[in-house]
C-alpha positions as CSV (number, residue, x, y, z in Angstrom):
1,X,0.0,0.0,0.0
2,X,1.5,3.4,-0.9
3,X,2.7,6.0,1.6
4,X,-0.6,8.7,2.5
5,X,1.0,11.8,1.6
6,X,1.1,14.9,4.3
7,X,-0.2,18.0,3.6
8,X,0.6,21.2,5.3
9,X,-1.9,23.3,6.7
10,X,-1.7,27.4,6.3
11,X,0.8,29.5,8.0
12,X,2.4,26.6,9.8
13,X,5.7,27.8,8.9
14,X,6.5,31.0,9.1
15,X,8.9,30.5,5.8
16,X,6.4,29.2,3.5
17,X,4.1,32.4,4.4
18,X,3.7,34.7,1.2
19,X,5.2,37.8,1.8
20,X,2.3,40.9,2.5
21,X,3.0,43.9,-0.1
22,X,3.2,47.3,1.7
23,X,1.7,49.9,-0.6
24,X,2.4,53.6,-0.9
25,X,0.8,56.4,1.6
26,X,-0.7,56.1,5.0
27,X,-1.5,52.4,6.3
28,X,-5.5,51.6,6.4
29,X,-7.4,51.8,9.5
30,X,-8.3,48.9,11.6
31,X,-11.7,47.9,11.4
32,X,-11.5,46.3,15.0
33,X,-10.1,49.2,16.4
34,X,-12.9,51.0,18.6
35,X,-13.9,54.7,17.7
36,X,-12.2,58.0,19.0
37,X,-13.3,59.8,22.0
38,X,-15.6,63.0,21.7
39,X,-13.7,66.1,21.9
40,X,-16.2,67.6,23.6
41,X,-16.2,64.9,26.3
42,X,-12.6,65.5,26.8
43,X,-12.7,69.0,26.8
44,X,-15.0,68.6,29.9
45,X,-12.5,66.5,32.4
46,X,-10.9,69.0,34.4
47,X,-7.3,69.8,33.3
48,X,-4.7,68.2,35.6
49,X,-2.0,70.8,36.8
50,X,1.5,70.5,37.9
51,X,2.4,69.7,41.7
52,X,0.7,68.0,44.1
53,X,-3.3,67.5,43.7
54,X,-5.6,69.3,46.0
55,X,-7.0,67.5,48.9
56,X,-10.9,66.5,47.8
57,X,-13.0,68.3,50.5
58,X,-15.6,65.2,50.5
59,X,-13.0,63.0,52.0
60,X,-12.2,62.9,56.2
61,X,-9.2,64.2,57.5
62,X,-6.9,60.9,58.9
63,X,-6.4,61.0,62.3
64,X,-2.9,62.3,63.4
65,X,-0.8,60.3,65.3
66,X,-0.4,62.0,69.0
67,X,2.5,64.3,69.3
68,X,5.8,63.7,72.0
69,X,6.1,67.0,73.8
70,X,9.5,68.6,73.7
71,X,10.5,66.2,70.2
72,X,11.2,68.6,67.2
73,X,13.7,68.3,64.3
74,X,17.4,67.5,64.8
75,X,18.5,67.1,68.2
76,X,16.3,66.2,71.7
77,X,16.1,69.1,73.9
78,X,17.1,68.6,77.6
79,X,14.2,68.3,79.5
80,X,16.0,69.6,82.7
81,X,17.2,72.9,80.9
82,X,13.4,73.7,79.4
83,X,12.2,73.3,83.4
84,X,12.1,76.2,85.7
85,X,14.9,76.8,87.9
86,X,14.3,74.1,91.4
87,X,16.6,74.4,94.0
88,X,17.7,71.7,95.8
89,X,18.9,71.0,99.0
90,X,21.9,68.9,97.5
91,X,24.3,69.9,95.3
92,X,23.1,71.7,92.4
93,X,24.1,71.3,88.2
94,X,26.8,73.0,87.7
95,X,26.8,75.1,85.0
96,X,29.7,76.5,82.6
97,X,32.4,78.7,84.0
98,X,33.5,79.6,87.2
99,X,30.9,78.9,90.1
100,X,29.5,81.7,91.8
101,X,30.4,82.9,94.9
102,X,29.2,82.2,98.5
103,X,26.1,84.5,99.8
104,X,25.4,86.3,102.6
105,X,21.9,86.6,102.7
106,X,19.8,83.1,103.1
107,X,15.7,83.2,101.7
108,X,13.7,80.1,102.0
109,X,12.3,78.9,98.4
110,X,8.7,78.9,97.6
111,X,8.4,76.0,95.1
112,X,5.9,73.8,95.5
113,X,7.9,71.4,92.8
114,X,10.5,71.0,95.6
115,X,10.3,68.3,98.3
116,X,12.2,69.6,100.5
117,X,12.8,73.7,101.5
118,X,15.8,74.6,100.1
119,X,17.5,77.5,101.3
120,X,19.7,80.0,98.4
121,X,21.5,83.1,98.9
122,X,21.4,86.1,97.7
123,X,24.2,88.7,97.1
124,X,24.8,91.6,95.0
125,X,26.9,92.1,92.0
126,X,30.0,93.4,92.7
127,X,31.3,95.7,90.1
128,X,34.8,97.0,88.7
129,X,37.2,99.1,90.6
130,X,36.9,100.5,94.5
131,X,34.1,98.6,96.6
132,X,32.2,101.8,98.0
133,X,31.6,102.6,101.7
134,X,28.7,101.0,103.5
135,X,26.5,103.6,105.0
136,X,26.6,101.8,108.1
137,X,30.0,101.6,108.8
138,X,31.7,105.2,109.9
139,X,34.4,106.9,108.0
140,X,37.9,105.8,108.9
141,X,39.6,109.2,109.7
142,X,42.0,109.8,106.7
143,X,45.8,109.4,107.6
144,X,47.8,112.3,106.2
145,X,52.0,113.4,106.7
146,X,50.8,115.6,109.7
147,X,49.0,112.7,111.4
148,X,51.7,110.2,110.5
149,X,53.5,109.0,113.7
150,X,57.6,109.5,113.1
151,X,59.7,108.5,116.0
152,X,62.9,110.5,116.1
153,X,65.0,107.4,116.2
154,X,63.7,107.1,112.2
155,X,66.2,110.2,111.5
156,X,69.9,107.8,111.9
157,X,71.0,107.3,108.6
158,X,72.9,109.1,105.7
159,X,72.1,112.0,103.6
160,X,72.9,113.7,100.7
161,X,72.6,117.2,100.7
162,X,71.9,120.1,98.2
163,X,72.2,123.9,98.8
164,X,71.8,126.5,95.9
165,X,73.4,129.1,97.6
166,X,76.6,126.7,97.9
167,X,76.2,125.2,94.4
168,X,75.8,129.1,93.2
169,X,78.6,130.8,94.7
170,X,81.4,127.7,95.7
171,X,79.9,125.2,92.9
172,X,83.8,123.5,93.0
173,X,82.8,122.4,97.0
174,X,79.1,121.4,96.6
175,X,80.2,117.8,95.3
176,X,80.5,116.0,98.5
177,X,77.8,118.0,100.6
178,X,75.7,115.2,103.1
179,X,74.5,114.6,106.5
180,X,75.4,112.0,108.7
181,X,72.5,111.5,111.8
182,X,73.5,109.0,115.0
183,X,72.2,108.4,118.0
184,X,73.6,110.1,120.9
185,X,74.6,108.2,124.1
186,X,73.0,108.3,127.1
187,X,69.8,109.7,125.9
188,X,66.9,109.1,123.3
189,X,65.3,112.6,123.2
190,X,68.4,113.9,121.3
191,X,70.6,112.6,118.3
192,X,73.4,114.1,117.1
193,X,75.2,114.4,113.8
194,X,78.1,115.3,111.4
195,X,77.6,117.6,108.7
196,X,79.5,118.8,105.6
197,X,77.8,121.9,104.0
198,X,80.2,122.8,101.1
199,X,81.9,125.9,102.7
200,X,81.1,124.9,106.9
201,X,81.5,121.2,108.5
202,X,80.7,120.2,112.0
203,X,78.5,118.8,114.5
204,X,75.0,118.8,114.8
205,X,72.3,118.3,118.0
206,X,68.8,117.6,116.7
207,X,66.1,117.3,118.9
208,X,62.0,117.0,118.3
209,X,61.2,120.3,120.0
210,X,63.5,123.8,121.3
211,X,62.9,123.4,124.8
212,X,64.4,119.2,124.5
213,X,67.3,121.4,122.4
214,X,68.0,123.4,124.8
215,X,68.3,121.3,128.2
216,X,70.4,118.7,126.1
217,X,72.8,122.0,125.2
218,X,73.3,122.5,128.7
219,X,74.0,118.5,129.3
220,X,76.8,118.7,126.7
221,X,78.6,121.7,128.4
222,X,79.2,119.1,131.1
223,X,82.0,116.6,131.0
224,X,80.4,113.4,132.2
225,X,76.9,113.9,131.7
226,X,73.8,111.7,133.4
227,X,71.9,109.6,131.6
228,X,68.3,110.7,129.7
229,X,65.2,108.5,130.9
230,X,63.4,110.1,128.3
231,X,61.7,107.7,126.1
232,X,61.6,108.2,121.9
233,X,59.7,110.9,121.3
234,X,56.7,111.1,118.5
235,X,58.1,114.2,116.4
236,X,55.1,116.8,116.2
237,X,54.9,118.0,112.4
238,X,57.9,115.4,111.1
239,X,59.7,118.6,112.3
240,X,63.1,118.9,114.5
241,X,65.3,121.8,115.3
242,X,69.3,121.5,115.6
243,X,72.1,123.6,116.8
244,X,75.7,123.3,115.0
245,X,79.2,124.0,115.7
246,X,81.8,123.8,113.2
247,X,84.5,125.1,111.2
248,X,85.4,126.1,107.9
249,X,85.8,123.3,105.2
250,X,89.7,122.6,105.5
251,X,90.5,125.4,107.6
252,X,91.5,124.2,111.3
253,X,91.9,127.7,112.3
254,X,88.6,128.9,111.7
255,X,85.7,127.7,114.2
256,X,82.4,128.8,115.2
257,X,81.5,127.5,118.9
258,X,78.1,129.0,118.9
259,X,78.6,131.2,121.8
260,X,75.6,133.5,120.9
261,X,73.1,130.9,120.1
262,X,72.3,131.7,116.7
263,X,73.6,128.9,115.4
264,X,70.2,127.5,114.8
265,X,68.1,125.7,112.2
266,X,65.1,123.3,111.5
267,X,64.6,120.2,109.1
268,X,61.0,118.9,107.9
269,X,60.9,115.3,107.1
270,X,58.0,113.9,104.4
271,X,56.1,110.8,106.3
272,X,58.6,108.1,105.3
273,X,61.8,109.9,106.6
274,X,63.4,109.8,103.1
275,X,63.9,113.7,102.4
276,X,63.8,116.8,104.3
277,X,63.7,120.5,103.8
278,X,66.3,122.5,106.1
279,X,66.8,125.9,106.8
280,X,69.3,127.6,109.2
281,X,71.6,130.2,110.1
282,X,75.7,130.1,108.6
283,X,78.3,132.3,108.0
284,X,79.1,133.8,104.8
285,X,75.5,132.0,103.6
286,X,72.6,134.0,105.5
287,X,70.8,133.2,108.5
288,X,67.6,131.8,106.1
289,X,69.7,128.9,104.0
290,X,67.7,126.9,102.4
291,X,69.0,123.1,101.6
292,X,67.8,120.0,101.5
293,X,68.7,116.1,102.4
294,X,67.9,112.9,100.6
295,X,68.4,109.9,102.3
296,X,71.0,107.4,100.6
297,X,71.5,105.2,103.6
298,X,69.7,103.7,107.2
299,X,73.5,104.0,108.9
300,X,75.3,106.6,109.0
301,X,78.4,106.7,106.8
302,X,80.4,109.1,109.0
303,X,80.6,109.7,113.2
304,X,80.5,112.7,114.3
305,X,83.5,114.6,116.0
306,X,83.1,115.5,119.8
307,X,80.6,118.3,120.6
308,X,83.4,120.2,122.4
309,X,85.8,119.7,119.8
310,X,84.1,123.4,118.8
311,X,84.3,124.5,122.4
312,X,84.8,128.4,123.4
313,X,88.3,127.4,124.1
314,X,88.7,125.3,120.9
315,X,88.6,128.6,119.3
316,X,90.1,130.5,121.5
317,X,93.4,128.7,120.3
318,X,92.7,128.5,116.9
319,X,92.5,131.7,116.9
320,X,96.2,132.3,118.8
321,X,97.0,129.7,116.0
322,X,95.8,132.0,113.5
323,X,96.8,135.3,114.3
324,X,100.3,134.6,116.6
C-alpha cells in the first residue's frame, strides 16, 4: 500500500508564508479598532495641573498620630534645661564657668515642685574698681604726713645734701655735701650728727622740740653727763630743730663754737623719713639757708666729731694759732 502523503496546513511555517506587499501612503485603518473619544467629552475633564493635587474636601481628615512633647527636628532638647529653675537641698548642676560665689543673705524657696525647702543666697553684683563705703560703717579718719607717727630714732642714717646758695657761689665744694645723723649716748630725746655743708662742717644736735634742744645743750657743756630716761619721742609736724658747731671746710683755724646761740636751724621730714627740707643760720651764707637732704643710707656713713671739739676754748686757740 502506498505511503498517504502529508499535507501542510496554512501559515504553519513561518517561511512558507507569502510575503504581505506594503503599498504607498498612509496604512488603512483597523476595522476592529474602537472609535475616537468625543472632543467635547474630553474637553470637559478637568485639566490636571502640575504639583501635588488638592485634597478632595468630600474626604475625612486621617487622624494624626499624637505628638511627644518637647521632640522637634534635629536634636532632643534637655528636658532639665526647658524646666524652671528648682533648688535643691543637695548639690546643684553645675553650670559652665566659674561657680559663683558664697552668699550672705539666706531666703527660704517657695516651690511647691520641691520636696524639700531649700535654702539660696542672695548677694549683690559686685562691680569694677573700688568697693564703696557702707553707709553703716563710719568713716575711717584719713591718715595724712601731719598725722603720720615718726619717732625720732627714724632720723639715723645718711644724707645727701643740696644747697643752691653753695652750688651758686662755691659750685667746685658742693660735690661732697651730706649729713650723717647717729644716736647720741645716754639719751633718746636727742641725736646728734656730722655735717658737711660745702663751705662749713661740723657737728650737729637735733632734737623733736627747742625746749628738748636746749636742756640737752646745757648736758653737753658738762663733761660726764647723766643719763636721759626720756623715752623716743613722736616728732610733732615730722619737724626737728638742731644747733651746729663747726669750722670752715679745711681750715683748722677757723671755728664757730656757737657762743651766741644763733647757730640754729630746723629740718622737715616727708612721712617716710626719706627727704627733708632744712633751713638755718651760717656764715658767709645768711641766716635763712635753704637746703635739703635725701636719704641714701639707714646707717650713718660718718661719726660725728666730739661736741666740744668746737668749744669756746677750741677757738680761743685757733685763733692764737691764727693770728700769733
Amino acid at each position: 500500500m502506498p505511503p498517504k502523503a502529508v499535507t501542510k496546513r496554512p501559515l504553519e511555517d513561518a517561511e512558507d508564508a507569502p510575503a504581505v506587499k506594503r503599498g504607498r501612503g498612509r496604512p488603512a485603518k483597523d476595522a476592529s479598532a474602537p472609535p475616537p473619544q468625543d472632543p467635547s467629552a474630553e474637553a470637559e475633564a478637568p485639566k490636571r495641573g502640575r504639583g501635588r493635587p488638592p485634597k478632595d474636601p468630600n474626604t475625612s481628615t486621617p487622624a494624626k498620630s499624637p505628638k511627644v512633647p518637647g521632640r522637634g527636628r534635629g536634636r532632643p532638647k534637655n528636658v532639665a534645661s526647658s524646666l524652671p529653675d528648682q533648688p535643691t537641698p543637695g548639690r546643684g548642676r553645675r553650670g559652665r564657668g566659674r561657680p559663683k560665689k558664697n552668699t550672705t543673705t539666706e531666703e527660704t524657696s517657695t516651690d511647691p515642685l520641691s520636696p524639700v525647702p531649700a535654702t539660696t543666697k542672695v548677694v549683690a553684683k559686685k562691680g569694677r574698681g573700688r568697693p564703696k563705703k557702707s553707709d553703716t560703717t563710719p568713716n575711717a579718719p584719713a591718715t595724712s604726713s601731719s598725722t603720720t607717727n615718726i619717732k625720732l630714732s627714724s632720723l639715723i642714717g645718711t644724707y645727701g645734701l643740696n644747697c643752691p646758695e653753695v652750688e651758686g657761689s662755691w659750685p667746685e665744694r658742693s660735690d661732697d655735701m651730706a649729713l650723717f645723723i647717729s644716736a647720741l649716748p645716754h639719751t633718746k630725746s636727742t641725736l646728734i650728727a656730722s655735717f658737711d655743708l660745702g663751705i662749713v662742717e661740723g657737728t650737729m644736735l637735733i632734737a623733736g622740740d627747742e625746749e628738748t634742744l636746749a636742756r640737752s645743750l646745757l648736758r653737753m657743756k658738762k663733761d660726764d653727763p647723766e643719763p636721759d630716761k626720756a623715752a623716743d619721742p613722736i616728732l610733732k609736724g615730722h619737724s626737728v630743730f638742731f644747733s651746729w658747731r663747726g669750722r670752715g671746710d679745711g681750715d683748722e683755724n677757723t671755728i664757730w663754737p656757737g657762743t651766741y646761740g644763733d647757730q640754729t636751724g630746723s629740718l622737715k621730714f616727708d612721712n617716710k623719713c626719706l627727704n627733708f627740707d632744712g633751713v638755718g643760720s651760717f656764715p658767709a651764707m645768711g641766716d635763712k639757708c635753704a637746703f635739703r637732704g635725701e636719704k641714701v643710707d639707714n646707717e650713718p656713713d660718718q661719726k660725728p666729731e666730739p661736741w666740744n671739739s668746737f668749744s669756746e676754748k677750741a677757738a680761743e686757740k685757733a685763733n692764737r694759732a691764727r693770728w700769733g
